[in-house]
PDB file of N, CA, C, O and CB in Angstrom:
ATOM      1  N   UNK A   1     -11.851  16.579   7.533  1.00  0.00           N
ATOM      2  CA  UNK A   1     -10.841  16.012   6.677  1.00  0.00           C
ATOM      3  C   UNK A   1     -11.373  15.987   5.248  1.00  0.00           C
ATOM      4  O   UNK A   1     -12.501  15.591   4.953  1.00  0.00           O
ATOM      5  CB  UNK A   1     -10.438  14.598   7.153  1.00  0.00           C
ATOM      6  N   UNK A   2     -10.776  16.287   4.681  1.00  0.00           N
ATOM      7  CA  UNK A   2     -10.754  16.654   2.798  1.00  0.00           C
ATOM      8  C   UNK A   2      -9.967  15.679   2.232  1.00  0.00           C
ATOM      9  O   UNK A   2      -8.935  15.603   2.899  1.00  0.00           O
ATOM     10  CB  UNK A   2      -9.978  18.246   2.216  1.00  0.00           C
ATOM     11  N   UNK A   3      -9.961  14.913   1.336  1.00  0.00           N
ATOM     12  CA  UNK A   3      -9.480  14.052   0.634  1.00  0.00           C
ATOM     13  C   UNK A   3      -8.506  14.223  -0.253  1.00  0.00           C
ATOM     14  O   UNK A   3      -8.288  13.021  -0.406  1.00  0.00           O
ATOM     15  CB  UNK A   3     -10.249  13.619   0.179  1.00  0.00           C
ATOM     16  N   UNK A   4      -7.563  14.856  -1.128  1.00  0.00           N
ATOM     17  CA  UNK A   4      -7.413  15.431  -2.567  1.00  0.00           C
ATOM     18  C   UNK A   4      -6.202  14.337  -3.184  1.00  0.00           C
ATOM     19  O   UNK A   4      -5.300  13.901  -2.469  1.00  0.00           O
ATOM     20  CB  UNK A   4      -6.859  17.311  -2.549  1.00  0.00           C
ATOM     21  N   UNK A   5      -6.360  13.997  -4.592  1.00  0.00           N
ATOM     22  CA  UNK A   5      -5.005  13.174  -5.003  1.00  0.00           C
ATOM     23  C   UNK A   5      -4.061  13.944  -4.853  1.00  0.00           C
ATOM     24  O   UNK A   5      -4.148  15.165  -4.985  1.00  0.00           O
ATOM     25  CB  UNK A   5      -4.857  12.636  -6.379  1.00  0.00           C
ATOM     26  N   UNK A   6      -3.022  13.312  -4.551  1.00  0.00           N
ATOM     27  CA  UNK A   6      -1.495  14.078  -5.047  1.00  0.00           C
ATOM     28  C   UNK A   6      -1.021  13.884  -5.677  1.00  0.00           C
ATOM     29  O   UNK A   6      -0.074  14.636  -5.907  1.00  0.00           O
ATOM     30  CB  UNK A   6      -0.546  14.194  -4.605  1.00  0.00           C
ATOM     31  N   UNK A   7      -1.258  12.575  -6.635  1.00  0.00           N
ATOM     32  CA  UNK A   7      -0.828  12.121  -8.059  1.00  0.00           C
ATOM     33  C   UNK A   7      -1.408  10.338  -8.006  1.00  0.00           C
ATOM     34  O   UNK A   7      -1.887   9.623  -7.125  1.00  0.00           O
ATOM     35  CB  UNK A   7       1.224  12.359  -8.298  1.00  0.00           C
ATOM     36  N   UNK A   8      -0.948  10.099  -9.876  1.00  0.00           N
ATOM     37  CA  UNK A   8      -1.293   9.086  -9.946  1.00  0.00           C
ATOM     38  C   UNK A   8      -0.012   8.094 -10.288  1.00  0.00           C
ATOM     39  O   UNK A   8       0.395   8.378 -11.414  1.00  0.00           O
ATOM     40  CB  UNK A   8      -2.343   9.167 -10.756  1.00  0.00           C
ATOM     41  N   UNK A   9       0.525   7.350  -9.871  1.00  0.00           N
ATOM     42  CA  UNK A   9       1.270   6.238 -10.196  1.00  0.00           C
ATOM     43  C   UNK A   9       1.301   4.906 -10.288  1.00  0.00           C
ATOM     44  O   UNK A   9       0.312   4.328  -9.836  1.00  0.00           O
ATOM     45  CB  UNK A   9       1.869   6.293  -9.771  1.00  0.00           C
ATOM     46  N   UNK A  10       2.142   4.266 -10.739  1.00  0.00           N
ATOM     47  CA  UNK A  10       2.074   2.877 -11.171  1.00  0.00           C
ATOM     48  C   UNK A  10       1.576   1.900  -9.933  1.00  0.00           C
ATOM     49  O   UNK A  10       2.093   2.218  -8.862  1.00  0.00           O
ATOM     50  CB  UNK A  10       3.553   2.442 -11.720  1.00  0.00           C
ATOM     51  N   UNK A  11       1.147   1.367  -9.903  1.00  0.00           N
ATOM     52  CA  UNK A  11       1.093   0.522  -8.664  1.00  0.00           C
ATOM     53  C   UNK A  11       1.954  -0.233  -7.571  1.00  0.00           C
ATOM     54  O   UNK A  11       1.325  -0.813  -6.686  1.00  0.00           O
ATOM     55  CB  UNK A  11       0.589  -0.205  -8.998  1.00  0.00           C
ATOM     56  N   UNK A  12       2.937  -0.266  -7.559  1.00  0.00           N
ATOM     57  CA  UNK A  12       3.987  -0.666  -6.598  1.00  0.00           C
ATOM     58  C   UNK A  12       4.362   0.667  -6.370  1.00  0.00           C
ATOM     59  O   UNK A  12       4.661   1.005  -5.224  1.00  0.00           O
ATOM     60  CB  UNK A  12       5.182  -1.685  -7.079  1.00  0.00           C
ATOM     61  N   UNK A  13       4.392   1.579  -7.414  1.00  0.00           N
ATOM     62  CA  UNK A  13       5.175   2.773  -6.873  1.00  0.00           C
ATOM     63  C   UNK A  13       4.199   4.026  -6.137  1.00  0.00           C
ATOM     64  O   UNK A  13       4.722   5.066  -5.737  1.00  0.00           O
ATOM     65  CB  UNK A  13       6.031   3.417  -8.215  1.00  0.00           C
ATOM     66  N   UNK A  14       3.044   3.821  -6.049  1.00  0.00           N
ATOM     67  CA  UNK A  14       2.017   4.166  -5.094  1.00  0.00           C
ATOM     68  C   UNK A  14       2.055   3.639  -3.927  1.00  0.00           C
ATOM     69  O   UNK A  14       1.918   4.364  -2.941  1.00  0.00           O
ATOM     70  CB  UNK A  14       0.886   3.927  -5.491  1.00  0.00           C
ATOM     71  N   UNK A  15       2.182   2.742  -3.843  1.00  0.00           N
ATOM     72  CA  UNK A  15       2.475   1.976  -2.154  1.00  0.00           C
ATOM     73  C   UNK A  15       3.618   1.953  -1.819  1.00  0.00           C
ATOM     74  O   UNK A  15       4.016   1.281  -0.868  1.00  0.00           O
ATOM     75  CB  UNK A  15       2.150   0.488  -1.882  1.00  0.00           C
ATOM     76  N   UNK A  16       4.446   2.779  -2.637  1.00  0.00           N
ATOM     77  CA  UNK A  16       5.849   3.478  -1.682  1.00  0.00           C
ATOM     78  C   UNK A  16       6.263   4.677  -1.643  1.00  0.00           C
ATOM     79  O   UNK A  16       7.199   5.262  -1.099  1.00  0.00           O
ATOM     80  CB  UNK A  16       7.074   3.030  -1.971  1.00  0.00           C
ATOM     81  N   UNK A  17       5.171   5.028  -2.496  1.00  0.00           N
ATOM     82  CA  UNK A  17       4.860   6.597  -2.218  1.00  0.00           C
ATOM     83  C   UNK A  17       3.577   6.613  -0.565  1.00  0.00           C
ATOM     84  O   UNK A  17       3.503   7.585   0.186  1.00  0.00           O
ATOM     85  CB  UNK A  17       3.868   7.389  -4.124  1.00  0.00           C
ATOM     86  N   UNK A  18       3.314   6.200  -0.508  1.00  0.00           N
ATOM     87  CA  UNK A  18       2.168   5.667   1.043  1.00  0.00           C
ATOM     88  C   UNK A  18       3.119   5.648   1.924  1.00  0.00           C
ATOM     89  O   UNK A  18       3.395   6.531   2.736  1.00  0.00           O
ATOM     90  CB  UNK A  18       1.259   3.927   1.139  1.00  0.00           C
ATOM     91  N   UNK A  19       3.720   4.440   1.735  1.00  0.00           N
ATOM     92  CA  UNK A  19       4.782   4.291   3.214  1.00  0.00           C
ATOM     93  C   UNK A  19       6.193   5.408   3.497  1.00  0.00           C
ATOM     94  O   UNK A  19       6.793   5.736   4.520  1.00  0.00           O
ATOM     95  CB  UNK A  19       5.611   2.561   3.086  1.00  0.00           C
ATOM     96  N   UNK A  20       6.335   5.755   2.104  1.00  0.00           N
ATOM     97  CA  UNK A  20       7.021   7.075   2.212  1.00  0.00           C
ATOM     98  C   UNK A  20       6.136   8.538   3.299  1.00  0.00           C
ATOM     99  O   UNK A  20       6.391   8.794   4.475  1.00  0.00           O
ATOM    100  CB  UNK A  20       7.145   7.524   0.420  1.00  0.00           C
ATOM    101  N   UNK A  21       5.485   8.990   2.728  1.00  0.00           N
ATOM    102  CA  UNK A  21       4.422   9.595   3.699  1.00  0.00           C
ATOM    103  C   UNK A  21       4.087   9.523   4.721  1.00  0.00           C
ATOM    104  O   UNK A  21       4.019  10.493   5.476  1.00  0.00           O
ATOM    105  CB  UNK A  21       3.599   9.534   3.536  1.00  0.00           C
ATOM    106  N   UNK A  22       3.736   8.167   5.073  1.00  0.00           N
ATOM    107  CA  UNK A  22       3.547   7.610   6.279  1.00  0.00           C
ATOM    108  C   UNK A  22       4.444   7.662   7.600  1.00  0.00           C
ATOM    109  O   UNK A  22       4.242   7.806   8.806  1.00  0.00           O
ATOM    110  CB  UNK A  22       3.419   6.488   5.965  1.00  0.00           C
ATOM    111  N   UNK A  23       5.868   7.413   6.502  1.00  0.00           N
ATOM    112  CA  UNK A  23       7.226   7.618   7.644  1.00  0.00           C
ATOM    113  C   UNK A  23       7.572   8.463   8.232  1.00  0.00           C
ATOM    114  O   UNK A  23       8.293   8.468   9.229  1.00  0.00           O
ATOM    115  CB  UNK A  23       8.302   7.512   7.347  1.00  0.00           C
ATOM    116  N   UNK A  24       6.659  10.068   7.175  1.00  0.00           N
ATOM    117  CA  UNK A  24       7.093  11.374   7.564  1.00  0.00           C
ATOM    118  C   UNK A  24       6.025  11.830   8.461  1.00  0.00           C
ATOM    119  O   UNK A  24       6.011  13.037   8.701  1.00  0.00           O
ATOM    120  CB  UNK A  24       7.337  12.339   6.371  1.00  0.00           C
ATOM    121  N   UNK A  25       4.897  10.896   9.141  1.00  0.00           N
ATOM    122  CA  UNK A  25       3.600  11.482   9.846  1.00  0.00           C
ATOM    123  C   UNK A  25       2.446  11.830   8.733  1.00  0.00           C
ATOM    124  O   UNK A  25       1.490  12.366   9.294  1.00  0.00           O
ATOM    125  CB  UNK A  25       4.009  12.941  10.716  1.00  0.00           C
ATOM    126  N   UNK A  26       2.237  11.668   7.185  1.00  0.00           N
ATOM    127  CA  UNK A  26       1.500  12.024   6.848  1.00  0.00           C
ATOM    128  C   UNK A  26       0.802  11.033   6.334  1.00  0.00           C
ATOM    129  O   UNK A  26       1.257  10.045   5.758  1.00  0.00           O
ATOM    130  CB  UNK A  26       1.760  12.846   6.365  1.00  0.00           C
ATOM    131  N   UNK A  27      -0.864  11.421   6.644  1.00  0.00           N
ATOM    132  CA  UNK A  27      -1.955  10.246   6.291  1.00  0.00           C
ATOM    133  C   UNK A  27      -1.893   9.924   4.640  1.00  0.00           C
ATOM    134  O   UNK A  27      -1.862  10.913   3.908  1.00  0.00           O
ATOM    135  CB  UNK A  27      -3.672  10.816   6.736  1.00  0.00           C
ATOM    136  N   UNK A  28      -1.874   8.721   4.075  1.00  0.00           N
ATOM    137  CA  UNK A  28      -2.110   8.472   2.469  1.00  0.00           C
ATOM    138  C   UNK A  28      -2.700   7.023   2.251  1.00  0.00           C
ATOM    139  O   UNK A  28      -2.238   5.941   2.613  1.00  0.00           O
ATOM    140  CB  UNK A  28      -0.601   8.593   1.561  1.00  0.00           C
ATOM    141  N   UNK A  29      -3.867   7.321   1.549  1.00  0.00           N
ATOM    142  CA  UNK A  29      -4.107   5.975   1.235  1.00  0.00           C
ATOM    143  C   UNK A  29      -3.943   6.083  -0.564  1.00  0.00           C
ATOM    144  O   UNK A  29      -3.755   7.101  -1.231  1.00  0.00           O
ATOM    145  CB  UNK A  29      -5.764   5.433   1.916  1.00  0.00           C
ATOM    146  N   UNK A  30      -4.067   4.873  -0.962  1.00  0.00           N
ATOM    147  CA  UNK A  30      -4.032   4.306  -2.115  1.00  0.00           C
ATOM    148  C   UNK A  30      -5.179   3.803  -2.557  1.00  0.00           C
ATOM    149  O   UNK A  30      -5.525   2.643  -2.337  1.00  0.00           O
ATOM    150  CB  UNK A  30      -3.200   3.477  -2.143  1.00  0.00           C
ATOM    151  N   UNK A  31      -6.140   5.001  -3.493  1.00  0.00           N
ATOM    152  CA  UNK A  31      -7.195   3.849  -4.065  1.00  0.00           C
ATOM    153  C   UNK A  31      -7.154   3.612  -5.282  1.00  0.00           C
ATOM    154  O   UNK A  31      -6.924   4.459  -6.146  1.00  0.00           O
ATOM    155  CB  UNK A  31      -8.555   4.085  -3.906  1.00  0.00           C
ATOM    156  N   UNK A  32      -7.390   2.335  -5.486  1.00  0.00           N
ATOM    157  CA  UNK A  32      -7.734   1.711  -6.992  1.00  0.00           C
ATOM    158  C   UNK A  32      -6.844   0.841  -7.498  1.00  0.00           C
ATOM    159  O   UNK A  32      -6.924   0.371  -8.633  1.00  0.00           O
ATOM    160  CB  UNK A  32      -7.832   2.709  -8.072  1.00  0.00           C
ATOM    161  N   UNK A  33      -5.994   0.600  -6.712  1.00  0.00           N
ATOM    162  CA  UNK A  33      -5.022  -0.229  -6.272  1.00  0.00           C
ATOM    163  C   UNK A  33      -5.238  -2.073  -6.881  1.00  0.00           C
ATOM    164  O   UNK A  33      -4.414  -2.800  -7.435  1.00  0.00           O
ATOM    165  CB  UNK A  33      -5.120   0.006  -4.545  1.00  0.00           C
ATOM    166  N   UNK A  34      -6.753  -2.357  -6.463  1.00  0.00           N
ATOM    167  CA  UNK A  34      -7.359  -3.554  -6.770  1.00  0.00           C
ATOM    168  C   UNK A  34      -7.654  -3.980  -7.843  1.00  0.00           C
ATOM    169  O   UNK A  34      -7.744  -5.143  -8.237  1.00  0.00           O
ATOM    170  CB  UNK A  34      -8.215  -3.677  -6.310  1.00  0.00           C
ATOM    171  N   UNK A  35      -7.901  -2.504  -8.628  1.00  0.00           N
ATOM    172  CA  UNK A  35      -8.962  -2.386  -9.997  1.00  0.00           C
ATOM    173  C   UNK A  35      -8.131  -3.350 -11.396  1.00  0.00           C
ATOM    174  O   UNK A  35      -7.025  -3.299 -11.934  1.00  0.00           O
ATOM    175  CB  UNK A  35      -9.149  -0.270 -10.558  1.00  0.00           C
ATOM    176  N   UNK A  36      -9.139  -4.026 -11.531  1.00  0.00           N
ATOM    177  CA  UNK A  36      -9.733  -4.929 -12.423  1.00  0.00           C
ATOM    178  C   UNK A  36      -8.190  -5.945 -12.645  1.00  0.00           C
ATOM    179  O   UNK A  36      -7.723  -6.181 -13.759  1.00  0.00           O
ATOM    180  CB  UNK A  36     -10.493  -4.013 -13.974  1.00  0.00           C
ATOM    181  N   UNK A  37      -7.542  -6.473 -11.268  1.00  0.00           N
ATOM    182  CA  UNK A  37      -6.591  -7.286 -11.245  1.00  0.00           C
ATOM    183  C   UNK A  37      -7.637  -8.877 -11.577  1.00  0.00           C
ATOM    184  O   UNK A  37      -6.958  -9.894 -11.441  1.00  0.00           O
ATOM    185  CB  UNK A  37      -5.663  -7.058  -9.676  1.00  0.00           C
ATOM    186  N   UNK A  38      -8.602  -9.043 -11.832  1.00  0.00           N
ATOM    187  CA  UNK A  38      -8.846 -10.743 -12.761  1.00  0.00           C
ATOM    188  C   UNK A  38      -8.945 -10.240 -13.743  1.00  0.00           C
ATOM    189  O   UNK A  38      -9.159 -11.159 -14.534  1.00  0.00           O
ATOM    190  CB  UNK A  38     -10.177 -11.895 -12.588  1.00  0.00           C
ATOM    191  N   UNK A  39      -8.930  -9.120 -14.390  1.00  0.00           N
ATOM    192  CA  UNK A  39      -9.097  -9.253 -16.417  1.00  0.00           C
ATOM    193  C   UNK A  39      -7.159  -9.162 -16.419  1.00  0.00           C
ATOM    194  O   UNK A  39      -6.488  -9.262 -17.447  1.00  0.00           O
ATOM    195  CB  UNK A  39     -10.348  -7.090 -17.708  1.00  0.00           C
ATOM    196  N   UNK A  40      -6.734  -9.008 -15.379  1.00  0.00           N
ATOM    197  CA  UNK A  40      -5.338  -8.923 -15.868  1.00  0.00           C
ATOM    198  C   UNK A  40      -4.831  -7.341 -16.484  1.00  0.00           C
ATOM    199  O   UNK A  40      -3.987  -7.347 -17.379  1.00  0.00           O
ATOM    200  CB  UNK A  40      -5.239 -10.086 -17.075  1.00  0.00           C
ATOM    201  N   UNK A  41      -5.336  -6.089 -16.011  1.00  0.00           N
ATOM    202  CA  UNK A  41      -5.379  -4.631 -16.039  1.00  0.00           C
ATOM    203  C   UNK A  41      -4.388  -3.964 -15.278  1.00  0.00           C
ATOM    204  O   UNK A  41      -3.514  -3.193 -15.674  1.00  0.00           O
ATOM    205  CB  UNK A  41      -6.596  -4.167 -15.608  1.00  0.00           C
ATOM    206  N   UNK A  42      -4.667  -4.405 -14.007  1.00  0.00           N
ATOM    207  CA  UNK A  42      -4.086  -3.586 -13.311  1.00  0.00           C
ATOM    208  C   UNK A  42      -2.678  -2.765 -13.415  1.00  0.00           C
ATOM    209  O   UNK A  42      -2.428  -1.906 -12.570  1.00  0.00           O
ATOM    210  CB  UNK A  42      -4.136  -4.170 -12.465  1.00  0.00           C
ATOM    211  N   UNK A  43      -1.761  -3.053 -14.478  1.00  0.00           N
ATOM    212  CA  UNK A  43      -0.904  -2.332 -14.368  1.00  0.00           C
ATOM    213  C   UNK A  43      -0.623  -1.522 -15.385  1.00  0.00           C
ATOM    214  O   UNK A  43       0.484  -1.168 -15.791  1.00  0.00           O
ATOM    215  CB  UNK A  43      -0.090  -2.887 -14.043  1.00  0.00           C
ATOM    216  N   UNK A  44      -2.030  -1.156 -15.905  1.00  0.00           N
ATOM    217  CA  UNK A  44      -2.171  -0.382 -16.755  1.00  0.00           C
ATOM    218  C   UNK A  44      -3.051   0.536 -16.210  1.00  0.00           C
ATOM    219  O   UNK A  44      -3.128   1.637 -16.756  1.00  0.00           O
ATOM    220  CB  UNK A  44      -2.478  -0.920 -17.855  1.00  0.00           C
ATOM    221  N   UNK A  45      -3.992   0.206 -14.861  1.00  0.00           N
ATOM    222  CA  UNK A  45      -4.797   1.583 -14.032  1.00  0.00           C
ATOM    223  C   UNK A  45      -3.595   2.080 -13.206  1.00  0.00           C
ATOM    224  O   UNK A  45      -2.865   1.408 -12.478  1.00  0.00           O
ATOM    225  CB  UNK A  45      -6.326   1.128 -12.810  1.00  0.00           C
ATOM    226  N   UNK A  46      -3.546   3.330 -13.458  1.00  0.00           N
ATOM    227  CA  UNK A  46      -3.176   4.054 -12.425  1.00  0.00           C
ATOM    228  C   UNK A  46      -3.496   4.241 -11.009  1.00  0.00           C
ATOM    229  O   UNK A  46      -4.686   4.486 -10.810  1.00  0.00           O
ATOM    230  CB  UNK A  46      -3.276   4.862 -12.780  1.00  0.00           C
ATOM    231  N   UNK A  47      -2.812   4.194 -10.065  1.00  0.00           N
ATOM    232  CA  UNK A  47      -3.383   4.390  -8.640  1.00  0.00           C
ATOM    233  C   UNK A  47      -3.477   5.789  -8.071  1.00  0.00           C
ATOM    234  O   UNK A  47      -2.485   6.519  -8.080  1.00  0.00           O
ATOM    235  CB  UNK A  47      -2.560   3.633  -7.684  1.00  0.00           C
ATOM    236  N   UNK A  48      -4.639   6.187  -7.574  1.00  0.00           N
ATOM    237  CA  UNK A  48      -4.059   7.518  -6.950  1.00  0.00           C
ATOM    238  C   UNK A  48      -3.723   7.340  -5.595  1.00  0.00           C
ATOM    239  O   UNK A  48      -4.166   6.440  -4.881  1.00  0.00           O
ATOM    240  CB  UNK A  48      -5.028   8.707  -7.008  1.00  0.00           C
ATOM    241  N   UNK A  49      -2.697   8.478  -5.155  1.00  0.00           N
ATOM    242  CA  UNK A  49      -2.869   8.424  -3.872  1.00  0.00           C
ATOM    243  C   UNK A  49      -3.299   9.340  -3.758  1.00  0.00           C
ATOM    244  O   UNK A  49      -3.317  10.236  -4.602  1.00  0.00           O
ATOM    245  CB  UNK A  49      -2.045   8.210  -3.099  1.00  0.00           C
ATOM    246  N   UNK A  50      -3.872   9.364  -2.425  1.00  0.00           N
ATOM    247  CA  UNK A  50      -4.774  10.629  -1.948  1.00  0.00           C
ATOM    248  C   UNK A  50      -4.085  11.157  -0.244  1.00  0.00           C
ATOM    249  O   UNK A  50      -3.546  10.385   0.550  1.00  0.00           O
ATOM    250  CB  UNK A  50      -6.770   9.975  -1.813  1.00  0.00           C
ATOM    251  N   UNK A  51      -4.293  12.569  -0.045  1.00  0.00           N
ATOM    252  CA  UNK A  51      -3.915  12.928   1.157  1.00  0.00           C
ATOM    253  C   UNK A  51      -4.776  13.832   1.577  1.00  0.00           C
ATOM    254  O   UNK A  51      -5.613  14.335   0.828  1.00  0.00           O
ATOM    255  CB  UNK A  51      -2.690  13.338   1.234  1.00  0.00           C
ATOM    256  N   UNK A  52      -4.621  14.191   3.106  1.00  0.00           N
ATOM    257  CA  UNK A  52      -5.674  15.333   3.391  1.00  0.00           C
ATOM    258  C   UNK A  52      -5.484  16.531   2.892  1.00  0.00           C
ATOM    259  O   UNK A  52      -4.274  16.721   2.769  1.00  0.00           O
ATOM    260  CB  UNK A  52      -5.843  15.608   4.683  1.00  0.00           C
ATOM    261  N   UNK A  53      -6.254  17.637   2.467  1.00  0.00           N
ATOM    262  CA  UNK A  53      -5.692  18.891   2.201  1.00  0.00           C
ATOM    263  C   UNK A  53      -4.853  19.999   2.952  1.00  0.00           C
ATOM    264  O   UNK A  53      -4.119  20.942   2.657  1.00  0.00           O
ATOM    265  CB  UNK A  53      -6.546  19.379   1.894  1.00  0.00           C
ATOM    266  N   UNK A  54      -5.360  19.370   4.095  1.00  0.00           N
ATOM    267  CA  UNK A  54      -4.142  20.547   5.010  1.00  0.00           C
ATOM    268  C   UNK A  54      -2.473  19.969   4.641  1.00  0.00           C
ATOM    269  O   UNK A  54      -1.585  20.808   4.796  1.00  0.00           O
ATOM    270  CB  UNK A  54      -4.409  20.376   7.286  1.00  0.00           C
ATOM    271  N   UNK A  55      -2.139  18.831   4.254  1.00  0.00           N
ATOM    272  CA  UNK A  55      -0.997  17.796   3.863  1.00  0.00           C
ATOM    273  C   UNK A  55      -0.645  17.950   2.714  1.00  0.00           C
ATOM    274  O   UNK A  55       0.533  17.605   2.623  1.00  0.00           O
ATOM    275  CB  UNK A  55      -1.265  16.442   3.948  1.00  0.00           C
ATOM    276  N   UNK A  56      -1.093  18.330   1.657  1.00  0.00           N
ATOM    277  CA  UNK A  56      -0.861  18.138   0.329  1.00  0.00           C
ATOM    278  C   UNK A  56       0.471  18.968  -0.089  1.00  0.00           C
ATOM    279  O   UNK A  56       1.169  18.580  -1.026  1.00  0.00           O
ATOM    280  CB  UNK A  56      -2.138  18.555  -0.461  1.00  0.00           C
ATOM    281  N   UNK A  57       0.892  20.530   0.917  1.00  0.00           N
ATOM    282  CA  UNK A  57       1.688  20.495   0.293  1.00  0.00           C
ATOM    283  C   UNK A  57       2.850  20.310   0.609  1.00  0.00           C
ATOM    284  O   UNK A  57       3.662  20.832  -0.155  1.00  0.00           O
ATOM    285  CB  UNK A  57       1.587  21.144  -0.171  1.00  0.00           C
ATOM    286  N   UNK A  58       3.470  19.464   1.906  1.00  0.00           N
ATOM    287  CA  UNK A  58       4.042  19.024   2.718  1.00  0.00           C
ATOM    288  C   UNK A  58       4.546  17.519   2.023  1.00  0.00           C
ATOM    289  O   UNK A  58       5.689  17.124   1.796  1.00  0.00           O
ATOM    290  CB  UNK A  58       3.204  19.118   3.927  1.00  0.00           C
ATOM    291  N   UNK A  59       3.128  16.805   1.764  1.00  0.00           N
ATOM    292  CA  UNK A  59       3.561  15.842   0.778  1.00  0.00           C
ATOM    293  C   UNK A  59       4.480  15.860  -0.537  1.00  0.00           C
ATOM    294  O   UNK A  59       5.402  15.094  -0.815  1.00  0.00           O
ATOM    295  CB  UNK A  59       2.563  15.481   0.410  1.00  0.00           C
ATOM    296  N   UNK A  60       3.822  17.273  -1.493  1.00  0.00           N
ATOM    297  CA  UNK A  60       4.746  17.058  -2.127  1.00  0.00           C
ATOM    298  C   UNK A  60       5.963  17.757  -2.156  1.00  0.00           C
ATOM    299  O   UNK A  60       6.584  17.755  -3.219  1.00  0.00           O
ATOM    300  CB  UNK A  60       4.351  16.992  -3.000  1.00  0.00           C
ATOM    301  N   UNK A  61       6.544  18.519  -0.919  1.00  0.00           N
ATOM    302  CA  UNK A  61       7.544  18.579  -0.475  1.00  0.00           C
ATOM    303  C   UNK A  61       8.403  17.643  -0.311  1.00  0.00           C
ATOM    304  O   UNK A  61       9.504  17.829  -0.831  1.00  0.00           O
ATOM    305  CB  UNK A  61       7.399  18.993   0.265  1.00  0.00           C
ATOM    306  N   UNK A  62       8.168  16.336   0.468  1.00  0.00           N
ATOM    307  CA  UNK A  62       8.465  15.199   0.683  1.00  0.00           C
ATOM    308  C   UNK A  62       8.846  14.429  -0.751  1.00  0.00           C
ATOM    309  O   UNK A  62       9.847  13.735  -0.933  1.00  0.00           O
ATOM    310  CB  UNK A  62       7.380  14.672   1.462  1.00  0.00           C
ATOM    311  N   UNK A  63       8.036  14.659  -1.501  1.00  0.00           N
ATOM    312  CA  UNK A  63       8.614  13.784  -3.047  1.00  0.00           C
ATOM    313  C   UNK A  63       9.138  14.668  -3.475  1.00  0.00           C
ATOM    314  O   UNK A  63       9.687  14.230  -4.486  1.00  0.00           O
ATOM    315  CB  UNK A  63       7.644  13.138  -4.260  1.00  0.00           C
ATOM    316  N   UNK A  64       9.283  15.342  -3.414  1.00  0.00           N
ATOM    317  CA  UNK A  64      10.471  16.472  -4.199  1.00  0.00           C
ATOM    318  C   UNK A  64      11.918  16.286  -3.915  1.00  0.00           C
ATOM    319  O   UNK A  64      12.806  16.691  -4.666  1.00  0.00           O
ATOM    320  CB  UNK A  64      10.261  18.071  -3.716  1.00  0.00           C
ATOM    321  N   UNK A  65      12.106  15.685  -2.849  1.00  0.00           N
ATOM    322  CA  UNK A  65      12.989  15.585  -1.984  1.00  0.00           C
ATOM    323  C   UNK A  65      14.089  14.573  -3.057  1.00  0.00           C
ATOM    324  O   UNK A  65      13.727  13.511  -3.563  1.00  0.00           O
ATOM    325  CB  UNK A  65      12.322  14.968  -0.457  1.00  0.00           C
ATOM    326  N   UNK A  66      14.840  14.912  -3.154  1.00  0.00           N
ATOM    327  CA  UNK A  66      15.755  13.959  -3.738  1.00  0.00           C
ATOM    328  C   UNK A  66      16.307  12.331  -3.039  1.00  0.00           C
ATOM    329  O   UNK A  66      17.067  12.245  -2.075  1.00  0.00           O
ATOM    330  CB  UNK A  66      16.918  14.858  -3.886  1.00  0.00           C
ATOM    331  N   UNK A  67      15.756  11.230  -3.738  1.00  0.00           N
ATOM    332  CA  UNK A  67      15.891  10.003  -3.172  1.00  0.00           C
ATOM    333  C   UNK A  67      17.339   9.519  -2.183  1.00  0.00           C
ATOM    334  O   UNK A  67      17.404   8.390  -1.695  1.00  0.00           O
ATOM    335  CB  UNK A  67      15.734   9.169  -4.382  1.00  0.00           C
TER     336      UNK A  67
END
């Protein structure tokens, strides 16, 4: 298993880009998600999500997809 981002987004909208994925069978986690929420940052770091590489382009098939 290979890791690769598939992009970076805001933070709520990374963890529904995850469970989006997730719904379709594909593995995604969210890191950085945490980063530096006590200086009061966080919604200014970007989150990536990340997927496996055999997935990546399936994933972004899946966001392409019109809501």
């Amino acid at each position: 298993m290979s890791l690769v981002e598939l992009g970076r987004f805001a933070r709520n909208e990374a963890y529904i880009v995850v469970g989006r994925l997730e719904s379709e069978g594909i593995m995604a986690l969210a890191l950085d998600g945490n980063a530096s929420i006590a200086d009061g940052s966080q919604f200014f770091i970007p989150v990536r999500v990340m997927v496996d590489a055999d997935d990546v382009d399936a994933a972004r098939a899946i966001l392409a997809e019109p809501a």
